[in-house]
C-alpha positions as CSV (number, residue, x, y, z in Angstrom):
1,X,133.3,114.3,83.0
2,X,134.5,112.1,85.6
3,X,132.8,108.1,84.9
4,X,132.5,105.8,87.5
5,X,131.0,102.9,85.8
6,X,130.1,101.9,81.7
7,X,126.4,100.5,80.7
8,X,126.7,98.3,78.1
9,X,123.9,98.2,75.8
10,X,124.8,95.4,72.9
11,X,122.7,96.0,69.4
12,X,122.3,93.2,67.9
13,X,122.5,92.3,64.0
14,X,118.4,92.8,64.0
15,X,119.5,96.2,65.2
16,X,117.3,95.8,68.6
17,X,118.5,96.9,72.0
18,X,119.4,94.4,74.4
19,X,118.9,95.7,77.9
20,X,121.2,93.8,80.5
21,X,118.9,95.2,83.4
22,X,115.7,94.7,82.1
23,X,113.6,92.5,80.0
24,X,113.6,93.4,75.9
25,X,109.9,94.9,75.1
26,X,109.6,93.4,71.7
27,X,106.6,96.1,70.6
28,X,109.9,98.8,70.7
29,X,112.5,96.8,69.1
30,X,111.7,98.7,65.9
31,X,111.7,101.8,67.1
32,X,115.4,101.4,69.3
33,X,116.4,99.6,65.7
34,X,115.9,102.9,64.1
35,X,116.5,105.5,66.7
36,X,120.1,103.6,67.3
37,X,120.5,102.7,63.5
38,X,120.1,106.8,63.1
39,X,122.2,107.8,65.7
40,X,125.4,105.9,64.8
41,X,125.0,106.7,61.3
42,X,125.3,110.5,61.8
43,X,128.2,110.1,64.3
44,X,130.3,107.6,62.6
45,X,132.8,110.1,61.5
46,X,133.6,110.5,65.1
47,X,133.9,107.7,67.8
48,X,131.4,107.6,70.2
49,X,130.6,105.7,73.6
50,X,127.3,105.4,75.1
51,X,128.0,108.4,77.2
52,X,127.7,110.5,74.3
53,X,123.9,109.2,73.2
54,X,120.9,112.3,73.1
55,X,119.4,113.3,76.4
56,X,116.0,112.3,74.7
57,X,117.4,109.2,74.1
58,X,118.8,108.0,77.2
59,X,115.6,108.9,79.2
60,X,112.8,107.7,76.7
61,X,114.8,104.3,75.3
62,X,117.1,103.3,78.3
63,X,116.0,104.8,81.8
64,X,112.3,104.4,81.2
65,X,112.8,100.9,80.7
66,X,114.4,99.8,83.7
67,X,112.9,98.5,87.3
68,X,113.2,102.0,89.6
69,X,115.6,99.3,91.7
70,X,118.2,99.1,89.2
71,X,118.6,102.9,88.7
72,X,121.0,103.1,91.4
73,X,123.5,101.7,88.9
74,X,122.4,104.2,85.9
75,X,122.9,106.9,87.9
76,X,126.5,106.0,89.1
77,X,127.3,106.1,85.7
78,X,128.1,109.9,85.0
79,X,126.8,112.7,86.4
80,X,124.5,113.7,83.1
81,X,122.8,110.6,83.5
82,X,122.1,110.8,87.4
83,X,120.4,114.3,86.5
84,X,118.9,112.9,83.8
85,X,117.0,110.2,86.0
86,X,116.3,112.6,88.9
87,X,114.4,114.9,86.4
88,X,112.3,111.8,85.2
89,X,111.6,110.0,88.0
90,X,111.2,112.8,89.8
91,X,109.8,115.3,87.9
92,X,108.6,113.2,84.7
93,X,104.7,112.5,83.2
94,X,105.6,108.9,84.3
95,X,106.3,110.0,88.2
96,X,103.0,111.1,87.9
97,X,101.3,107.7,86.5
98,X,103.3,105.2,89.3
99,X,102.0,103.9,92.4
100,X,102.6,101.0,94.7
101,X,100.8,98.0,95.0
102,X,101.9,96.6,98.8
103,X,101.3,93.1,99.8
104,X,102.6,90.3,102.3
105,X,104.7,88.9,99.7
106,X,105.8,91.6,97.3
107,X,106.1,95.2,96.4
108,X,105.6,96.3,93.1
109,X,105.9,99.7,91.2
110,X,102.8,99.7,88.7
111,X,102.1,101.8,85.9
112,X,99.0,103.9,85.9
113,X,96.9,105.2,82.8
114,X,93.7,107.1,83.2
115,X,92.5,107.4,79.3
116,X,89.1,108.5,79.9
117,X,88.7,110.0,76.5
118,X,90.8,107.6,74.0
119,X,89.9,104.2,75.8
120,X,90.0,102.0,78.8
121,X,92.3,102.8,81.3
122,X,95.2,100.7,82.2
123,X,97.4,99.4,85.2
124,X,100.3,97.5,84.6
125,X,103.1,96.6,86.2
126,X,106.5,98.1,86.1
127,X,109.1,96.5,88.5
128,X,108.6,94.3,91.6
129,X,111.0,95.9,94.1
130,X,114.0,93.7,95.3
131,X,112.8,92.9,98.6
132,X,114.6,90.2,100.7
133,X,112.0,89.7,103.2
134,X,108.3,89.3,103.7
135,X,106.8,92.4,105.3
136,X,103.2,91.8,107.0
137,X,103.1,95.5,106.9
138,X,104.0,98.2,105.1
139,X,103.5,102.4,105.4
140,X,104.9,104.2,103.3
141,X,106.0,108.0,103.6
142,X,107.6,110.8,101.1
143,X,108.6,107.8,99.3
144,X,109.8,106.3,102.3
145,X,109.1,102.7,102.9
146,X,108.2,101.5,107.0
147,X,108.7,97.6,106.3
148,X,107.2,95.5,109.7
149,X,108.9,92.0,109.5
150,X,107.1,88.8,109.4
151,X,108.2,87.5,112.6
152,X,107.9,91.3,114.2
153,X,111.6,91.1,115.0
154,X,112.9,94.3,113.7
155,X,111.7,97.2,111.3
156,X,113.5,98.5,108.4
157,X,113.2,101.4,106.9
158,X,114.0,101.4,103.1
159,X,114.7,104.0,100.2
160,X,113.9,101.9,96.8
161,X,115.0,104.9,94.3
162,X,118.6,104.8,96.6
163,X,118.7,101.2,97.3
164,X,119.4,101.9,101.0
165,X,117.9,100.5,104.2
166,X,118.1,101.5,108.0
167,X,117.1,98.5,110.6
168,X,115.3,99.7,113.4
169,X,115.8,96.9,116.7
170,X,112.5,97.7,119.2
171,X,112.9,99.2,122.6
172,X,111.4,95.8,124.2
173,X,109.6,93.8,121.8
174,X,107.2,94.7,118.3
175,X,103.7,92.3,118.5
176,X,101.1,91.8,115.8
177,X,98.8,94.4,116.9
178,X,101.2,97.4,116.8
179,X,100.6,100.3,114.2
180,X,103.2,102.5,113.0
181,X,103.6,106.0,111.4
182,X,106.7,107.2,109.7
183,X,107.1,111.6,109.0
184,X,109.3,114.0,110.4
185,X,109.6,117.1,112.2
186,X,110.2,121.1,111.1
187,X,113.8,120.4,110.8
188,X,113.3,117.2,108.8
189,X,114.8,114.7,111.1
190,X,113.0,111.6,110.6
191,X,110.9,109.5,113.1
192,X,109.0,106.4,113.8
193,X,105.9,106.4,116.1
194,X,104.3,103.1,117.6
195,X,101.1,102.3,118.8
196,X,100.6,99.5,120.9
197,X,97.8,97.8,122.8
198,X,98.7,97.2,126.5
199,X,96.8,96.2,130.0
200,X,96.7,98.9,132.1
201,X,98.2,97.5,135.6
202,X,95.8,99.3,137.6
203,X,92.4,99.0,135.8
204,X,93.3,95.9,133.8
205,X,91.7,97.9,130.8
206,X,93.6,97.8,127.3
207,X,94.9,101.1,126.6
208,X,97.4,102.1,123.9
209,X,100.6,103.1,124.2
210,X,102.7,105.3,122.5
211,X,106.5,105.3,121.6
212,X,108.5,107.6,119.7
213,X,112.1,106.8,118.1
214,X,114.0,109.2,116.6
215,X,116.6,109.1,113.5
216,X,118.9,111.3,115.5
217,X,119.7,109.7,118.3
218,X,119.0,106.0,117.2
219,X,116.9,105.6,120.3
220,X,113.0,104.9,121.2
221,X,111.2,107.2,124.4
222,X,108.1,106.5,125.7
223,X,105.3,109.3,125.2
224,X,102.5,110.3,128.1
225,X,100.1,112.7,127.8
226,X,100.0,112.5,123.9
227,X,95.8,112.6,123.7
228,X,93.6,113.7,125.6
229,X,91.9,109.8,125.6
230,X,94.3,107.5,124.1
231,X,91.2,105.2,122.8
232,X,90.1,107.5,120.8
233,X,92.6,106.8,118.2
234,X,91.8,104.5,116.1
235,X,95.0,102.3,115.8
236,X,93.8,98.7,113.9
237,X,93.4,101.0,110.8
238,X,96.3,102.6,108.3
239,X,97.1,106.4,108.8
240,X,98.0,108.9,105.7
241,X,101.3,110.6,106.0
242,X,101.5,113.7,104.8
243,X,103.5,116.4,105.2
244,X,106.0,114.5,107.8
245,X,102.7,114.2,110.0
246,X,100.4,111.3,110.5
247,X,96.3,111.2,110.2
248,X,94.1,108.5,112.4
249,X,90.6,108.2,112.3
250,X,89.4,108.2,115.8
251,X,86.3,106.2,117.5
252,X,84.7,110.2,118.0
253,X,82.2,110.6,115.6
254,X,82.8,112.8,112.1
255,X,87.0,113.7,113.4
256,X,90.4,112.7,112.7
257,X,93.1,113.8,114.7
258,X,97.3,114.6,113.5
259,X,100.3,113.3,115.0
260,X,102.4,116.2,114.5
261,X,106.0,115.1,114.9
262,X,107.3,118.1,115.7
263,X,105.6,118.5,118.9
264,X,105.3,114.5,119.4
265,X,101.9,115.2,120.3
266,X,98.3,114.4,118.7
267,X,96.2,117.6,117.7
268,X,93.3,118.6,118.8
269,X,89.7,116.8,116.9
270,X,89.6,118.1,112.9
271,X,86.6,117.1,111.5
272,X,85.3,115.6,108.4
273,X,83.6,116.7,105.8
274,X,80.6,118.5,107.2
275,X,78.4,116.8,103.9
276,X,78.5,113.1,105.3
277,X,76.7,111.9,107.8
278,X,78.8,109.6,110.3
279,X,75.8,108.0,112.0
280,X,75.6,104.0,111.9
281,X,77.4,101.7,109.7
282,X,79.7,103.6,107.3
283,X,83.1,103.1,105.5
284,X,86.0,106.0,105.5
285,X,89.3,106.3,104.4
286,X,92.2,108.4,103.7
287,X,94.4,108.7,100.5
288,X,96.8,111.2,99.2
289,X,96.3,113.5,96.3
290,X,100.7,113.6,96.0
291,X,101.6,116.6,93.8
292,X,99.3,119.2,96.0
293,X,99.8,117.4,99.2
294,X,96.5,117.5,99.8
295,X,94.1,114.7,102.3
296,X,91.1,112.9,100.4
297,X,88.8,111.0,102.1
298,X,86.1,108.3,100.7
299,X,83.3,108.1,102.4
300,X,80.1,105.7,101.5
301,X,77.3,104.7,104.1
302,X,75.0,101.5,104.6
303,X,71.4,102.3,104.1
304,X,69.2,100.7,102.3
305,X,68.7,103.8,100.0
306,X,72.1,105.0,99.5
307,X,74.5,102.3,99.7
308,X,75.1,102.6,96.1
309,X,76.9,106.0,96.6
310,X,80.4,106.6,97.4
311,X,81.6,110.8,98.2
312,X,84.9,111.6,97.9
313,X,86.5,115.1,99.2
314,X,89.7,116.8,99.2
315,X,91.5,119.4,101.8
316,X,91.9,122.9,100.5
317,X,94.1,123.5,103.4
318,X,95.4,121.2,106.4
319,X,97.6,121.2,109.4
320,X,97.6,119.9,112.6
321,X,95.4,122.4,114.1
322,X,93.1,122.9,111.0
323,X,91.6,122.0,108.2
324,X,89.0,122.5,105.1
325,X,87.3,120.5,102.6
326,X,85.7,120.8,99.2
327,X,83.5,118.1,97.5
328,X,85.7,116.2,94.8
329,X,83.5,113.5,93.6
330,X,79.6,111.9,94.2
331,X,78.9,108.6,92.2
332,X,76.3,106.5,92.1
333,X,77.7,103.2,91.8
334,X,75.3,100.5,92.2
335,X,76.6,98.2,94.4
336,X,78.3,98.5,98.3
337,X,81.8,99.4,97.5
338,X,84.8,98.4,100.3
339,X,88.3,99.6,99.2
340,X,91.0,96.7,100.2
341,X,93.0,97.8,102.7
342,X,91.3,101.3,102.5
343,X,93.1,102.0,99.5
344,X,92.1,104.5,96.6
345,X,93.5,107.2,94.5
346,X,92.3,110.3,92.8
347,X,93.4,112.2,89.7
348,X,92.0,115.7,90.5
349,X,93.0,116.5,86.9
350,X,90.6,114.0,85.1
351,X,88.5,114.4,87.8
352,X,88.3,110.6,88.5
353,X,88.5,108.1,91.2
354,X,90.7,104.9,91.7
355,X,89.3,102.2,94.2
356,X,91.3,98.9,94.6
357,X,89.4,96.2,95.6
358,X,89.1,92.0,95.7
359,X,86.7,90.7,93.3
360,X,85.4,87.3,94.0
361,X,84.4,86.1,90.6
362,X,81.8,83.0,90.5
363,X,84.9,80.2,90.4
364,X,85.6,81.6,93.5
365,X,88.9,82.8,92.6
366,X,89.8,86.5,93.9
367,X,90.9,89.2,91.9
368,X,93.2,92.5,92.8
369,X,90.8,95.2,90.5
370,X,90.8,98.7,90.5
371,X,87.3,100.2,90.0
372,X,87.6,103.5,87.8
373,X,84.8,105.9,88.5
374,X,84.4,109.6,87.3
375,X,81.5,111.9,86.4
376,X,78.4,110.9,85.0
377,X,78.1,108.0,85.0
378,X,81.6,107.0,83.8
379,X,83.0,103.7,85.3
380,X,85.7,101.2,84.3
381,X,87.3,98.6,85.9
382,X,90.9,96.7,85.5
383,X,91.7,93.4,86.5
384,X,95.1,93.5,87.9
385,X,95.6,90.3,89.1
386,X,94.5,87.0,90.5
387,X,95.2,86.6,94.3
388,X,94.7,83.0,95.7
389,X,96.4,83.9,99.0
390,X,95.6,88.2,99.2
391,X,93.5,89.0,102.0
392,X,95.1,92.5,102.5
393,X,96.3,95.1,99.9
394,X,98.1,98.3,100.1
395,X,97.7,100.9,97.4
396,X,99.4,104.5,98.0
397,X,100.5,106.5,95.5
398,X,104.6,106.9,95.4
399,X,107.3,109.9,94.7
400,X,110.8,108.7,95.2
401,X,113.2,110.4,97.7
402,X,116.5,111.1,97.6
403,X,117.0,110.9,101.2
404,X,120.0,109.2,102.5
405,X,119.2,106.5,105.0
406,X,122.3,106.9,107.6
407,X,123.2,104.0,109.4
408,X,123.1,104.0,113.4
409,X,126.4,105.5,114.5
């Protein structure tokens, strides 16, 4: 076994680990005393290194304790341990529990626990990732990460899991209003599409344009003829990747329309749910249910008599010609609920419902919650944070990807 680099992990004389990558949890020193205090015990006869420690071990006591943007080093260690952390954090229960929490100033990895029948569920957080920029906007695909700089220079494209980024220069220039989708085509070669609002020269009308660049060639084209009516698309609000295509709401009534990347052309209308009505004031959005692949949407509707209801529904099938739905969750909640951001999960196995949204408490202070709803009548909620300066958060749920992010030749 061929080792490319040594992780020291001291024990000191209280017999708690000390972790060099991540903060000591001192509600586990006793069990690393004991687990570690065992261990050495039964090997003594025989030298050991650190290489040598349980499988069990190494995942539950040393890998699970460390920020996802530090594993890069872990898994350079040996080849056991680099298949060791691909099977947990991609395959693992705590893959399944993580999601991102996107803002203008950070990006953090939280921790997600849905007890519905042995207590109040929890969110904490596991890592902020080491960003070295602030990122007004952020979209996030197969655990892919579209970062939009603050000053709308450049876009970069960044793995977390790998540590790897890919800076993307624009064609002409990137502005405030521009959208942007990350997927890939059938092949799986990777590309960026921008929306952008511009003046048509002939009927000085705002129309959008569309632009398409493409990992291959390192190079932006412009699209025509994507859509039928290019303001149909609905491009001030966040699309769902899924799949390596992109979902928009459009301005048409009860439809959302694909960007299939393979084609580099917008599908024909899919509709929504058929159970909502989509006439006056009403608030939908997308979210992805991650280990089926699968669209949800929320819908709820202003009315005097039903504005305390929120539906949720999930695709049995989707594509960018088709789709189906099935009711996931009704809940009468009491109150006009807005997700921040459009942002909301859904555990399909628990049958429950994640929306993230700012509380304004009566000091006036704003709060990052998560309202927890399920079936009858369950609700919860979680404080996550205060947030003095948030006025826009992005919640999606997150697999890592062990794509490599080649640089422009």
């Amino acid at each position: 076994m061929k080792i490319k680099k040594i992780i020291y992990i001291p024990i000191r004389r209280n017999g708690s680990a000390k972790s060099t990558s991540s903060p000591r949890n001192p509600n586990r020193s006793g069990t690393m005393k004991t687990i570690f205090d065992c261990w050495f015990k039964k090997t003594k006869k025989k030298k050991k290194t650190i290489l040598d420690l349980p499988e069990d071990l190494v995942e539950d006591e040393i890998i699970s304790r460390l920020p996802i943007s530090s594993l890069r080093s872990v898994r350079s260690t040996c080849k056991k341990w680099n298949t060791l952390c691909k099977n947990r954090i991609l395959f693992g229960k705590a893959a399944k529990k993580q999601f991102l929490m996107m803002d203008s100033r950070r990006i953090c990895l939280m921790n997600l626990d849905l007890s519905k029948d042995n207590g109040d569920p929890s969110i904490k957080q596991v890592s902020v990732l080491d960003q070295k920029f602030q990122i007004p906007m952020v979209f996030q695909s197969d655990g892919l990460l579209l970062c939009v700089l603050k000053d709308y220079s450049r876009l970069v494209v960044w793995n977390p899991y790998l540590g790897q980024m890919r800076w993307i220069e624009p064609r002409n220039s990137f502005h405030s209003s521009d959208r942007f989708a990350l997927g890939h085509d059938s092949n799986f070669n990777y590309k960026i599409l921008r929306i952008s609002s511009e003046i048509h020269p002939v009927t000085e009308r705002k129309v959008l344009g569309f632009e398409l660049y493409d990992f291959t060639s390192s190079s932006w084209k412009v699209l025509d003829d994507v859509t039928p009516k290019r303001r149909q698309i609905r491009s001030c609000q966040q699309c769902e990747s899924l799949k390596g295509n992109a979902y928009f709401l459009t301005s048409v009534r009860g439809s959302f329309r694909c960007f299939d990347f393979t084609t580099e052309r917008f599908g024909p209308p899919l509709p929504l749910p058929p159970f909502h009505s989509y006439d006056g004031f009403h608030c939908t959005s997308f979210s992805c249910v991650r280990e089926e692949q699968q669209l949800a949407v929320l819908y709820q509707r202003w009315e005097w008599e039903s504005s305390d209801t929120i539906e949720i529904s999930v695709t049995d099938k989707i594509g960018p010609d088709d789709v189906s739905w099935t009711k996931f969750l009704k809940v009468n909640t009491g109150y006009w609920v807005y997700p921040t951001a459009r942002s909301f999960l859904v555990d399909e196995e628990k049958k429950l419902a994640v929306v993230f949204v700012l509380d304004k408490l009566s000091s006036g202070c704003l709060y990052q919650t998560a309202h927890v709803f399920g079936q009858d009548g369950y609700f919860k909620y979680v404080r996550i944070g205060e947030a003095p300066y948030l006025r826009n958060m992005v919640c999606s749920s997150y697999l890592p990807s062990l794509l490599q992010l080649n640089q422009p030749g």
